[in-house]
N, C-alpha and C positions, 0 to 999 in steps of 0.2 A: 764458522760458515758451514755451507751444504757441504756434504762429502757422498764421492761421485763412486759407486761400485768399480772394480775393477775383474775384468777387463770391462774397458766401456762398450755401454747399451749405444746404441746407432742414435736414441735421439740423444742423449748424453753427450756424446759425441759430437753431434750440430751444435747442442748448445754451445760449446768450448770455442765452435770456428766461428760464432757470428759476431758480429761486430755491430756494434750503435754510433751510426752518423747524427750529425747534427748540422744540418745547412740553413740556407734562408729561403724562409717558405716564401714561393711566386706566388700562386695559385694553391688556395686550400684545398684538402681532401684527404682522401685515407682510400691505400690503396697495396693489393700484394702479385706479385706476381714473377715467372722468370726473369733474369735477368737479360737484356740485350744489348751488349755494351763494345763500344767501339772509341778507340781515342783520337777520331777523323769527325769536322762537322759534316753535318746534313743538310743538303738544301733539299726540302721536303718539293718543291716545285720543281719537275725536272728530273728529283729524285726517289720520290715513295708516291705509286700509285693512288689514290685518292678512294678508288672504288674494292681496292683489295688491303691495302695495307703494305703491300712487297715495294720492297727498297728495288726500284729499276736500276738505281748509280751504277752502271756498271764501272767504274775507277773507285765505290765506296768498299772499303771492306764489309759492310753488309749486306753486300747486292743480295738478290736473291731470298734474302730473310725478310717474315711479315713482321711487323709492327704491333700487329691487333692481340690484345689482352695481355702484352711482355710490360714489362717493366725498361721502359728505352733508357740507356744511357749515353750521352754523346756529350763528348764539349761543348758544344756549341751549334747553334745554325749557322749557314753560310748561303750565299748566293742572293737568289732569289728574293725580294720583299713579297712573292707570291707567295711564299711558305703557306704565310696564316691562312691564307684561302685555302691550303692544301689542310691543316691542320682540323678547319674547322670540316669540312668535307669526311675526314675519317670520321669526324666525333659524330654528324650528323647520319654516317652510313655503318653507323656500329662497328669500325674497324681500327678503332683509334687504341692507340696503347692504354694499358691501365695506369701510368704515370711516369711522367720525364724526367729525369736527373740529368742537372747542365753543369759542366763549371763553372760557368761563370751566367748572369742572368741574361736571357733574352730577348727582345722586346718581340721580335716580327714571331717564333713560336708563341709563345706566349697571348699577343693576341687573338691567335684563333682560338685559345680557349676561353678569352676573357670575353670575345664576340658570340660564341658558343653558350656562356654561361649567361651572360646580360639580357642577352636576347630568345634563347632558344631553350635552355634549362638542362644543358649539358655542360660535363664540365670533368676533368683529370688535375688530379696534382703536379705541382711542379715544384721541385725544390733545388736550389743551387748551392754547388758543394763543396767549393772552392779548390782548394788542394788536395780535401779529400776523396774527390771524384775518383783518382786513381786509383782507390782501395777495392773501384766496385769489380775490378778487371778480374779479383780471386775468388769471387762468390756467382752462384748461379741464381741466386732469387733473392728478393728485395720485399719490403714490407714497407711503406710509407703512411706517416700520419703527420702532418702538420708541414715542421720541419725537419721531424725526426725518420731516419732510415736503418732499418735491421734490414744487415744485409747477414746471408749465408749459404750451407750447402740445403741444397731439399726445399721442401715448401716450410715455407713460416706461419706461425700464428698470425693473425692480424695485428698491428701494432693498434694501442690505444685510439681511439678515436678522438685525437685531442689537433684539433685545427682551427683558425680562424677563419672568418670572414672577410669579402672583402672590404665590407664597411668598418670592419675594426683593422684592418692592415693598414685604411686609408688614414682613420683617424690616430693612426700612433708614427704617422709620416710627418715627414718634416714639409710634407707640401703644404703652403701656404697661399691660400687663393684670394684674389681680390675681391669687391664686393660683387662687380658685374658676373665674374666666374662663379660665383656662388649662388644669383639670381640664378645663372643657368644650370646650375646643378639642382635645384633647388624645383626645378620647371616652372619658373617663372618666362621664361623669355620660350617659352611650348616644349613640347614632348620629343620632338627629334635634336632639338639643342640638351635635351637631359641627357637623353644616350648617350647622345657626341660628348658632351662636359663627362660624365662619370666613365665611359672607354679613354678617354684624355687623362683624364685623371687615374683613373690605376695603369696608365702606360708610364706616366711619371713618375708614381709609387715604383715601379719597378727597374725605373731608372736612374731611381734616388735622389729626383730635381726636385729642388726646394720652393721651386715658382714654374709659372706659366710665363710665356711669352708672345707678344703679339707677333705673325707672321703678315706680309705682303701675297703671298701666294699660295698654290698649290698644285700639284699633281698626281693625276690620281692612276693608280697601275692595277685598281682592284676590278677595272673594266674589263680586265678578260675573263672570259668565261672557264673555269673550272668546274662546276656544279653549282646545283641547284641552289643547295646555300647561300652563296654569295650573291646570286637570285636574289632571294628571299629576300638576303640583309638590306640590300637597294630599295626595294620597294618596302621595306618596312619603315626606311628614312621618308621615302616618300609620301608613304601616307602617313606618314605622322607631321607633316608638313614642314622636310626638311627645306632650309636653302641655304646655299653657299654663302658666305660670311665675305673672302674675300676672289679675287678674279683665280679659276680653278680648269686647269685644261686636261684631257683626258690620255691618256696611254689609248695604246693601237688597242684595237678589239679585236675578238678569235676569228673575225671574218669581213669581209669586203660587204657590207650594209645594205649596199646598192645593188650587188650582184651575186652575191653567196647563191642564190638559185641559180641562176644562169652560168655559175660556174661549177656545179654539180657538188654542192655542199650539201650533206643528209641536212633535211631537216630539224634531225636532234640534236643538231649541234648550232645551227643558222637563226634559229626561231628564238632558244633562250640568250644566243649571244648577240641577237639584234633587240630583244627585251632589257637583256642588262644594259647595252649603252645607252639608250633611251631612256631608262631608267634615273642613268646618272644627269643624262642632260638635262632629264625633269629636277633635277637636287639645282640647275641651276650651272654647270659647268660649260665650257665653253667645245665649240665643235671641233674637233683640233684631233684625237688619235692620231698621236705620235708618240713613239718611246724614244725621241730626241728631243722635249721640248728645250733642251739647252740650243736649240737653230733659230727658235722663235724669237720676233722681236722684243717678247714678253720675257725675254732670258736672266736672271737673274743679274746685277751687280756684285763686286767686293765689299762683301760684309753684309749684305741682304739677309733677312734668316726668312728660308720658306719652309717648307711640310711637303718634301719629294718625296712620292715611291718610286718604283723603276730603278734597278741597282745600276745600270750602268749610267742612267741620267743623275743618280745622286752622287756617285762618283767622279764624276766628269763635272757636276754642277762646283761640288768641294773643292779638288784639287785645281781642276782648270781657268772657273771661272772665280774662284774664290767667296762663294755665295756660301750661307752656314744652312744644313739640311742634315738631320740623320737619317740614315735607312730607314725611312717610313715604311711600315706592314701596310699592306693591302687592308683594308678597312680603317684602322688610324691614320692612312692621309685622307679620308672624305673624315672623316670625325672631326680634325684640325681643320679641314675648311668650313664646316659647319657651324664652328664657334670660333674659327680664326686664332685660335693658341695652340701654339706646341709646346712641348717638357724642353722645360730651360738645362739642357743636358747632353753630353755628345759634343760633335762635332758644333755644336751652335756655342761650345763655350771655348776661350782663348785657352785655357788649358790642357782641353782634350783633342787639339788643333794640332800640337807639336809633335812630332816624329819621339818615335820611342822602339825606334830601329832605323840601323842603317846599312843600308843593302848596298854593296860598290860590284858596279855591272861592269869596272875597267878590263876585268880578264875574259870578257863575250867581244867587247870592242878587239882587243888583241889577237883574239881568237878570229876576228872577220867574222862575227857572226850577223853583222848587219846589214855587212854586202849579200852575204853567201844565203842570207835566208828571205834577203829581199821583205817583200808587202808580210810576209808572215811572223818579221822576227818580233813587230809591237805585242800584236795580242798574245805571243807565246810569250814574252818577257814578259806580259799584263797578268798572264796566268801563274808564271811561276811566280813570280812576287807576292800574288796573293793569297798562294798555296806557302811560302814560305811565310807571311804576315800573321794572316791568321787576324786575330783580332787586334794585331800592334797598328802602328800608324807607321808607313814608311819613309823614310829618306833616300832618297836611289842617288847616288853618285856614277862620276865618271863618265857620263851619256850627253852632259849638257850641249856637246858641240855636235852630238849631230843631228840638231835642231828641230824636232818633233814637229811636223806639221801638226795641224787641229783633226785630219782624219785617223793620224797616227797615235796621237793621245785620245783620241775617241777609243778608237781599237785599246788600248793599251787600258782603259778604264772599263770597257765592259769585262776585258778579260779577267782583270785586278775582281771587279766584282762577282765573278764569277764562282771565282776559287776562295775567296779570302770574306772574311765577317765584316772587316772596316769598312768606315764611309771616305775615306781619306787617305790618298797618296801623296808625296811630293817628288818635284824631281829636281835635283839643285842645280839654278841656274835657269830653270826654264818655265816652272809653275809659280804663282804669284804670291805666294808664303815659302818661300824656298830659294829666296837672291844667291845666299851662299848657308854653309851646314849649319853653322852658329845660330843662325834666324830658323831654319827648318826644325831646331830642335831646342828653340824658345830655352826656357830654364835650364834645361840640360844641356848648353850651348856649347859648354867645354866637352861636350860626348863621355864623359866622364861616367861610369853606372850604366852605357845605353850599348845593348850590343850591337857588335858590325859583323855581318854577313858578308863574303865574298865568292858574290855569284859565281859556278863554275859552267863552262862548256858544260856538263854531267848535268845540272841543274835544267837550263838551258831543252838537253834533249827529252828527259823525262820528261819536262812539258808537253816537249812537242810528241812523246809515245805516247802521253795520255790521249791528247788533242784528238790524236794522228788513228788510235783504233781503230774507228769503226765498230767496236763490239756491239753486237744485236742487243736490243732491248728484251727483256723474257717478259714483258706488258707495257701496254700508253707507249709513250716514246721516251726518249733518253737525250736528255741534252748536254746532262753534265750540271743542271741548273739553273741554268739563266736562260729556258726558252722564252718569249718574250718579253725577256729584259734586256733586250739589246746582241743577241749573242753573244758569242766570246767563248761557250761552252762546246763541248764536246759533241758538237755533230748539227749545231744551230736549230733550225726550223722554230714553227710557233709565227708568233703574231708581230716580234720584236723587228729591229732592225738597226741597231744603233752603232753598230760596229763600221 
């Protein structure tokens, strides 16, 4: 082999420390840049400025850091299905990272670059890295091409330009479409059903469903306003003569319709966010802005499968009412109602329904923490669960008696989605897939392989320190996340209300 001078030369040197990953390419592209790596997800809504790129989270270990031309590394997304609207917004205002490294894959990032690239002709890599995410914490700069990632010290060459398509990612997928599905990808059935069909379709690709699925419903959370973008996207469904597939109700809007003047809304925020809901309603949606459509008489059934966004209504819809919905992104729930399918995937299948954690809340009960904290102890217990979950599915023991009212498990599910990636809580004993722990943890009934958490007091206040801040936002506002998803985050405000 090569033989290296000694003492070594500086880039000699680099060479020795870099490392070649190999993940699974989301989103093709070829791209290099510092590294910005954090082992906390991001809810881009809530959390990363739209117009600057600066991570607001003040609870994320990023705050304060841009975004724009780094090489982002994060586990995962969290909170928000607003993300993708945030996503696409950086890519359309030139402040978007030069490419994402996930552990694991994510649908709600992910589609603002896939509604970016479809539509607009923008577009970043994303590749998923699984275990070996960790590796990226020792290096300062990344290089990506495909699937492949040269990470190391200093700036790197560009890695080969060797990527796919998404048309060749779709066709080496195990997604298998019907004929109807294929008329509409095909734009047979018009030009706003092709969209919808191929953004459907590579949300599936990316969530590894091997079919589509018919849905009853929809809800759509891409009705607030963020930017212009998401503008855009609405009216481009629209003239291209979208209409909603099946009956589709809207999440709250950034403003009061009827009176945003009269209550001394600029302008530039009143005018495009009374154009976006109008926009949707022309797609055919129903009058309705709420981010609790689980109150409507329209509310899902056990076992229903819909196409929710809005994280704390999709959480609430799962665990509560026992309805199957994944965290729909902001732009893939109007896609699913457009052609009426979702990725047979998530929480819509019996398998990824079952608890794959078990969290026992007995030593908070012992503790008095449900007296002593009163109306605040749900959604902090909602938040810390979900900050401890992460992308698991939970099982909460030891709480069944003290018998959650329906305001209380609202609370308890925006906060869950707040903090945590999952569509799905349980609580033993009290949630409708969750009679006792054996049933909540389906195949793994013996808990056998499944860890258990034993929630402490210390868990408990950390919650409530996050919660409890107050720290200033240093740009936009700070909510922890889930502004208009319902609250639950760190300081509320926005359009939501669902707590």
């Amino acid at each position: 082999g090569a033989t290296l001078d000694w003492p070594l030369s500086a880039a000699n040197a680099r060479r020795m420390a870099q490392q070649t990953l190999v993940g699974r390419e989301i989103v093709g592209g070829a791209a290099e840049g510092s590294v910005l790596y954090a082992d906390t997800g991001l809810s881009f809504w809530g959390g990363c400025d739209p117009q600057t790129g600066v991570i607001v989270d003040h609870t994320h270990p990023l705050h304060n850091e841009c975004v724009c031309g780094r090489v982002l590394a994060i586990p995962n997304g969290r909170g928000s299905c607003t993300g993708s609207q945030v996503v696409l917004e950086l890519l359309l205002n030139g402040v978007a990272p030069a490419a994402l490294l996930l552990r694991t894959p994510d649908v709600i990032l992910s589609l603002g670059v896939i509604v970016a690239e479809e539509l607009f002709g923008h577009s970043i890599p994303i590749v998923s890295l699984g275990d070996s995410f960790d590796r990226l914490e020792a290096h300062t700069h990344a290089a990506v091409a495909g699937s492949t990632v040269i990470c190391g010290a200093g700036p790197l060459p560009p890695a080969p330009r060797s990527f796919s398509t998404a048309d060749e990612r779709l066709a080496a997928s195990a997604l298998q479409l019907e004929p109807e599905e294929r008329a509409m990808l095909a734009g047979e059935r018009g030009r706003a059903a092709r969209v919808a069909m191929r953004v459907v379709a590579r949300a599936a690709e990316v969530c590894d469903a091997e079919r589509l699925l018919r849905i009853s419903q929809a809800h759509i959370d891409g009705c607030t306003y963020i930017g212009p973008g998401g503008l855009r996207f609405a009216r481009e469904l629209v003239a291209l003569g979208g209409r909603v597939a099946v009956p589709t109700t809207l999440n709250s809007n950034s403003v009061d319709r009827r009176r945003w003047r009269a209550m001394g809304v600029p302008a530039s925020l009143g005018e495009p966010s009374e154009a976006l809901g109008q926009a949707y309603l022309d797609l055919g949606a129903s009058l309705s802005f709420t981010c609790s459509p689980y109150l409507l008489p329209s509310a899902p059934r056990l076992g229903e499968h819909v196409a929710w966004g809005e994280s704390n209504a999709v959480v609430f819809a799962n665990s509560v009412l026992g309805a199957r919905t994944l965290k729909y992104a902001d732009y893939l729930d109007i896609c699913a109602a457009l052609v009426g399918r979702a990725p047979a995937a998530g929480a819509h299948l019996d398998e990824h329904r079952h608890a794959t954690l078990v969290l026992d809340a007995s030593a908070l009960v012992a503790a008095g923490l449900p007296a002593a904290s009163a109306d605040a102890f749900w959604p902090t217990l909602g938040y810390a669960c979900g900050n401890l979950a992460q992308t698991r599915v939970p099982a909460l023991t030891g709480i069944a008696h003290l018998r959650p009212t329906r305001d209380e498990l609202k609370a308890f599910a925006a906060a869950f989605g707040t903090s945590g990636a999952a569509a799905l809580f349980h609580i033993v004993g009290v949630t409708p897939e969750a009679a006792d722990l054996q049933t909540a943890l389906g195949a793994a009934g013996s808990g056998e392989g499944v860890e258990t958490l034993r929630l402490s007091p210390e868990h408990f206040a950390s919650a409530w320190r996050t919660l409890d801040s107050g720290a200033p936002s240093s740009g936009g506002h700070d909510d922890g996340g889930n502004c208009g998803d319902g609250g639950g985050g760190g300081g509320g405000g926005g359009s939501g209300g669902g707590s």
